[in-house]
N, C-alpha and C positions, 0 to 999 in steps of 0.2 A: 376439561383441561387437566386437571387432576389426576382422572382415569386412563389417558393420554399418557400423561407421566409416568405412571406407575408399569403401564404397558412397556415404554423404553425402558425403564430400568429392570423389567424382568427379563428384558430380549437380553441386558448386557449382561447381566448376572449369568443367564444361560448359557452365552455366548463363551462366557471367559470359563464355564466349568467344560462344556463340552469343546474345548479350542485348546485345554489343556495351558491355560498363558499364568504366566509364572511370576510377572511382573505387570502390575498398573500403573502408568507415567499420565501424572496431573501437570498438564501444560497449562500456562499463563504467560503473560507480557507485563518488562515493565512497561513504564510510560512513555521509554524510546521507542518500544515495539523488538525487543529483546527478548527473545523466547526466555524463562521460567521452568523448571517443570522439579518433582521431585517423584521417587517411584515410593507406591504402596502393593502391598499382599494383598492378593485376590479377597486373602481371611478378611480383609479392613475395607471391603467394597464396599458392602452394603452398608456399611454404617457413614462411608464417605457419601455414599449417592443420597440417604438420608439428612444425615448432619451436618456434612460437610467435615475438613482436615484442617485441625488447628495448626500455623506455623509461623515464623517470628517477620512480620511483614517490618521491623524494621533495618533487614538487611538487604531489601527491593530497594533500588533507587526510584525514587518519587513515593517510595508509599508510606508506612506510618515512621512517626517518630519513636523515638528509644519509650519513652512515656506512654506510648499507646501502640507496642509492638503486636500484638498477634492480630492475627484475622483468618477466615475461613476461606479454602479453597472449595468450593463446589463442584461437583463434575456436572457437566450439562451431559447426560446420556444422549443425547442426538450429534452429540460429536463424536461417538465410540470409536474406535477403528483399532484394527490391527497394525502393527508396525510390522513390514515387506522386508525389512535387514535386520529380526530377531534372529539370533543364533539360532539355531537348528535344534531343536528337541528343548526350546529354553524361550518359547512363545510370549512374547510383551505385547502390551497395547497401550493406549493411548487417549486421553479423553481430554478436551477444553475446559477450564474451569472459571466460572466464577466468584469475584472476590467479593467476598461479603466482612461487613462488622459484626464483632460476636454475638450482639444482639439481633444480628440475620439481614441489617438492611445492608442496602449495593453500597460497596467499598468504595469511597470519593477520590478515591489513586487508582480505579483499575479501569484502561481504557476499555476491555469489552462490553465494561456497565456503562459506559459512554454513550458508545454505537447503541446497543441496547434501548437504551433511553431517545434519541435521534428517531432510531427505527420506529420505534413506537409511537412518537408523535407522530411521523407522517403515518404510520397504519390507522392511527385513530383519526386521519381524516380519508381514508379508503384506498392509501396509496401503498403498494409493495414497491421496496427501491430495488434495481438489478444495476448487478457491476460486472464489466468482462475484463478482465486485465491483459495489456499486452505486456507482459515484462521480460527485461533484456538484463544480461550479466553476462561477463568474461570468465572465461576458461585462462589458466598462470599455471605455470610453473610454479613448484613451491616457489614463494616469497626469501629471497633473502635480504635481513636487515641494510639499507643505505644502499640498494641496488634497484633499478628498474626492473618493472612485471616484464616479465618474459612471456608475450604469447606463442601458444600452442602453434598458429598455424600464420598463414598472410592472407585468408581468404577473405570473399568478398560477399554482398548483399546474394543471398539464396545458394553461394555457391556448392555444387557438391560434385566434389573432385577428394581426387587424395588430398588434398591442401584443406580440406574441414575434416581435420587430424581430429573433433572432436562428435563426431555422427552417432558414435557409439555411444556417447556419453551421455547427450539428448535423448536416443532410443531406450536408455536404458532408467534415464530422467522419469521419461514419462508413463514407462511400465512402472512404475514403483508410485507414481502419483495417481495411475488408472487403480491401483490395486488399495486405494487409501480415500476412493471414491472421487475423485478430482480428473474430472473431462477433459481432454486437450481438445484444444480446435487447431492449432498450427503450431509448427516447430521449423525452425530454420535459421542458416547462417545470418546471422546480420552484416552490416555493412563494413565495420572496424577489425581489425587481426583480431581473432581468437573471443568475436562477438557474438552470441547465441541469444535467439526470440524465442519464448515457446508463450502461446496465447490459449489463456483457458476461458472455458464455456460459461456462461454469463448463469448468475445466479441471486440470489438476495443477500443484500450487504454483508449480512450478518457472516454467513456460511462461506463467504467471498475472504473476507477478514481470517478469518481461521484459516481456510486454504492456502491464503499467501504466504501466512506465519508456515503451513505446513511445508509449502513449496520451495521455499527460501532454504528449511533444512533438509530436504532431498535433494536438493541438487549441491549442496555442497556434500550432505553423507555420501552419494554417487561417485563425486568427483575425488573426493578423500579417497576412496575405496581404490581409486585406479592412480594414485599418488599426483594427482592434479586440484588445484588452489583455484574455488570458483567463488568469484567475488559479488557483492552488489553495489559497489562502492560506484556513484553517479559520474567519477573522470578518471578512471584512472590513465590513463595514458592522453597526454597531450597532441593537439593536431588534427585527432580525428573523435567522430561521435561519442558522448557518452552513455550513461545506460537509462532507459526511462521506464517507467511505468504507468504508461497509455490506458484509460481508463475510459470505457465504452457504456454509458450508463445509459437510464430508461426508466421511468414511473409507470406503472401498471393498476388497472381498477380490475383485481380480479383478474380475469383474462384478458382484457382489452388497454394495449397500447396507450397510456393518456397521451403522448409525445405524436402519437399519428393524426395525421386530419388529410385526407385525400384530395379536397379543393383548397391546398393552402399550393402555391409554385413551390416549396421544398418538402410539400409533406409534412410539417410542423404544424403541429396545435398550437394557440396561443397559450395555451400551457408550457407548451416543449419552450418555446418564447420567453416568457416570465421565470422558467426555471436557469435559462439560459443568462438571461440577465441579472440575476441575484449572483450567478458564478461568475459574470464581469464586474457588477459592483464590487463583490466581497473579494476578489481574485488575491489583493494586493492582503488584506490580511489573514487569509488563513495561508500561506504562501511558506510562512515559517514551521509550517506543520508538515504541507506535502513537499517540500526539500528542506530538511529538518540540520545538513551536517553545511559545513565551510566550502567543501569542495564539489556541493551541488551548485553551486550559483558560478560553476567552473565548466558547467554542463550549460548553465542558460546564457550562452550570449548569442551572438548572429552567428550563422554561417556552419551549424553545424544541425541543422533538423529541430533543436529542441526549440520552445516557444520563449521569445522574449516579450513579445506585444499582446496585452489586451483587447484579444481582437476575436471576431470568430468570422467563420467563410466555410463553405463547403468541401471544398477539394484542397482548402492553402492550409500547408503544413508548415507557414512560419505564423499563424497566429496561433492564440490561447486554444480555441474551440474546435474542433472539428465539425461537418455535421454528414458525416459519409451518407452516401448515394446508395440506399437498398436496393437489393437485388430484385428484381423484377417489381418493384412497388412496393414489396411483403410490407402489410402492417406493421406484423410481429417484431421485424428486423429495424423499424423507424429509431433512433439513435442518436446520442452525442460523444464525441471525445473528446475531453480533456487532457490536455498533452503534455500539462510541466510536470505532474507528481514524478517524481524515481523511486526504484527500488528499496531504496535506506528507510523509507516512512516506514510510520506505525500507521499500518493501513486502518486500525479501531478510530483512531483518532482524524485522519484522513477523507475515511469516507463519512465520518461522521459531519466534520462541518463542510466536506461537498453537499451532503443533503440540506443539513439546515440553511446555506446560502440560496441555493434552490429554491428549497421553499419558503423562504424568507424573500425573494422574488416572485411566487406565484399570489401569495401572502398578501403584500404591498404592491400587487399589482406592475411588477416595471418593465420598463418599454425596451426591449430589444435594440440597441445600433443598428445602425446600418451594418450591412455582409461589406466587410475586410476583405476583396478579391484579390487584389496588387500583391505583388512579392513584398513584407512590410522589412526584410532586411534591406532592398536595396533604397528607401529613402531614408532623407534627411531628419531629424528633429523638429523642423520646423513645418515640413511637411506633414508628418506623422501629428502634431499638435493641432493644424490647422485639420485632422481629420477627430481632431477630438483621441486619439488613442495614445493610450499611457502606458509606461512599461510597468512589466512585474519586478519585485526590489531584486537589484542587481548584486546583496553581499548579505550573509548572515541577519548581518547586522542590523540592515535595515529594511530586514525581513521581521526582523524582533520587535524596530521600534513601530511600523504599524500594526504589528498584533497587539503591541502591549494596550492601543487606543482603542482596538476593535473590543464594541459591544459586545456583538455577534461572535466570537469566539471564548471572550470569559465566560459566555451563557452557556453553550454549548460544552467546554472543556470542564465548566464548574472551578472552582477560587481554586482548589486545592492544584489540580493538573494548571492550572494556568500557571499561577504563581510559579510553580517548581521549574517548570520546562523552561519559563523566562530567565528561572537563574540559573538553567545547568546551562543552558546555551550561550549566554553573557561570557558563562566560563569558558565553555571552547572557543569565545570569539577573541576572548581574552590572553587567551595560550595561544592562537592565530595569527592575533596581531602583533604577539610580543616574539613570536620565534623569527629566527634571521635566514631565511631558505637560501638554497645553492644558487637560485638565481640570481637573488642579491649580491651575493659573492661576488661570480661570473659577471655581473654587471659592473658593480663601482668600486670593488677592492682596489685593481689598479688602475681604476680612470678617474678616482674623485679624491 
């Protein structure tokens, strides 16, 4: 492992003398999943890829106190990459870092030692996790303050006419994320004005994490570049869909599919089963992590695609689970999707406790529901309880107060990340409930 190491850090060191790059940017997240980064000289690599970069962790939101400020950034050399929009003859790159205490152990504020730590439990029982994301975001006009997003265009689900004013913008997306090692599988109009999907190729959590942090700012450096405002914000326009991040997972031994079994009617293993069922149990508390802002739970109600019910079904895209239909049987492609996370997550934190709920169902053995086939928007309350199916929390808030009870998530986030995320988020709930919106206005200024 060692010799492994030392191998990637000699390809990088090689890499940045013969590539002529001018500039190293040490990326990190805080605990919202807030890109981080700060640049160092090529001269101060190798003593970073060594020692790691001392730096004052307490002006990171969630990480150390004033008392116990610095800690070390790490570069993991298996993230190295060139940055594709360096100025011309003035070559930068880029590498993911690890947060460690100066004493060298994993920093208890930095979500990638989160995931990290997740992943590794399940490796140590023979599992590799893969994630494929389908992630959606809007194309705006600049933003002006107290006015509505202005889309680009009116077009519709897959359209491509003059009316998907933003084609260029995707093509240009995802040369820039091909060139930064990040596979596209699909790209296309979504269904809402000025809605864009691009879906990337399924990977191990870890590198899945990193990508998305990476993805999130190419497409807004792209869109910046062409004087166009690309959001990920989970509502922004009311009326019509908001933005998700459709997560396409799978357990692996090795090379072989755990999630597949040929004589099961869906092709599910009792594994795929038991993992599937830990993300029904636990759905309601890690919920506050995978829609993490106010204006996501703006995104989950009936009638617009995204999932309200605790449910799973093969082809029904109003419950929680998906379990798509492989293409000609293919083991390999055997699959789950999970459909409430958005774009706004900190995807370290995210995919961390979808695994540990997983496997906290394979673990303890639990029993799958029955398959959710019915449209679950068009019944009743009473209906939906007499099938035993519960909703995901419908408000911030009460998205908070079952995480704060959930086991399963202090174990997983550890005291520090739990505690803190509880109390910034209280605060946005708090600044949410106390501001007076135009609706209110428009509502009862002059009728009450």
């Amino acid at each position: 492992m060692d010799e492994l190491l030392d191998q990637h850090r000699d390809y990088v060191l090689r890499t940045v003398e013969e590539r002529g790059v001018r500039l190293v940017r040490l990326w990190f997240t805080d605990v919202l999943g807030d890109l981080k980064s700060f640049a160092i000289s090529p001269a101060e690599l190798e003593n970073a890829l060594a020692d790691g970069m001392t730096f004052d962790g307490s002006s990171i939101d969630g990480f150390s106190r004033i008392q116990e400020s610095d800690v070390l950034a790490v570069p993991d050399p298996d993230t190295f990459e060139l940055i594709p929009w360096s100025e011309p003859g003035a070559a930068e790159a880029r590498v993911f870092c690890d947060i460690r205490s100066l004493d060298g152990d994993p920093f208890e504020g930095d979500p990638r030692q989160v995931l990290r730590r997740t992943v590794k439990a399940a490796h140590d029982q023979g599992f590799t996790f893969y994630i494929a994301p389908d992630i959606e975001f809007f194309y705006f006009e600049p933003p002006v303050k107290g006015e509505q997003p202005q889309p680009l265009d009116q077009g519709g689900y897959f359209d491509l006419t003059t009316r998907d004013a933003a084609g260029d913008l995707r093509k240009e997306t995802i040369r820039k994320l091909e060139q930064m090692s990040i596979p596209v599988e699909y790209s296309f109009h979504e269904d809402s004005p000025s809605q864009q999907e691009i879906d990337l190729r399924h990977t191990d959590a870890l590198t899945m994490a990193d990508s998305v942090m990476t993805f999130r700012l190419i497409v807004k450096e792209v869109a910046a570049s062409q004087g166009v405002h690309a959001t990920f914000m989970p509502k922004p326009l009311g009326g019509v869909q908001g933005s998700g991040m459709h997560l396409h997972m799978s357990l692996f031994r090795g090379d072989e599919n755990a999630f597949y079994d040929g004589d099961d009617p869906h092709a599910l293993s009792p594994l795929a089963k038991s993992f599937m069922a830990g993300l029904l149990v636990h759905a309601a508390e890690i919920t506050a992590i995978t829609n993490q802002t106010v204006n996501s739970y703006k995104r989950l109600v009936p009638g617009f695609e995204a999932p309200v019910h605790i449910s799973w079904a093969r082809n029904n895209r109003s419950g929680l689970i998906r379990v798509p239909i492989a293409k000609k049987g293919n083991p390999l492609a055997t699959r789950i999707e999970y459909r409430s996370p958005d774009p706004a997550c900190n995807p370290y934190l995210a995919f961390s406790l979808l695994l540990a709920a997983g496997m906290r169902g394979i673990e303890q053995g639990y029993a799958l529901p029955e398959e959710a086939d019915a449209n679950l928007f068009e019944m009743d309350d009473a209906a939906l309880a007499k099938l035993g199916i519960a909703q995901l929390p419908q408000s911030l808030s009460d998205a908070l107060n079952t995480m704060e009870q959930s086991e399963l998530v202090h174990d997983v986030l550890g005291e520090h990340i739990f505690e803190w995320f509880l109390r910034n988020k209280r605060r946005e709930w708090r600044d949410y409930k106390t501001h007076v919106s135009q609706f209110e206005l428009d509502r009862y200024l002059r009728s009450v």
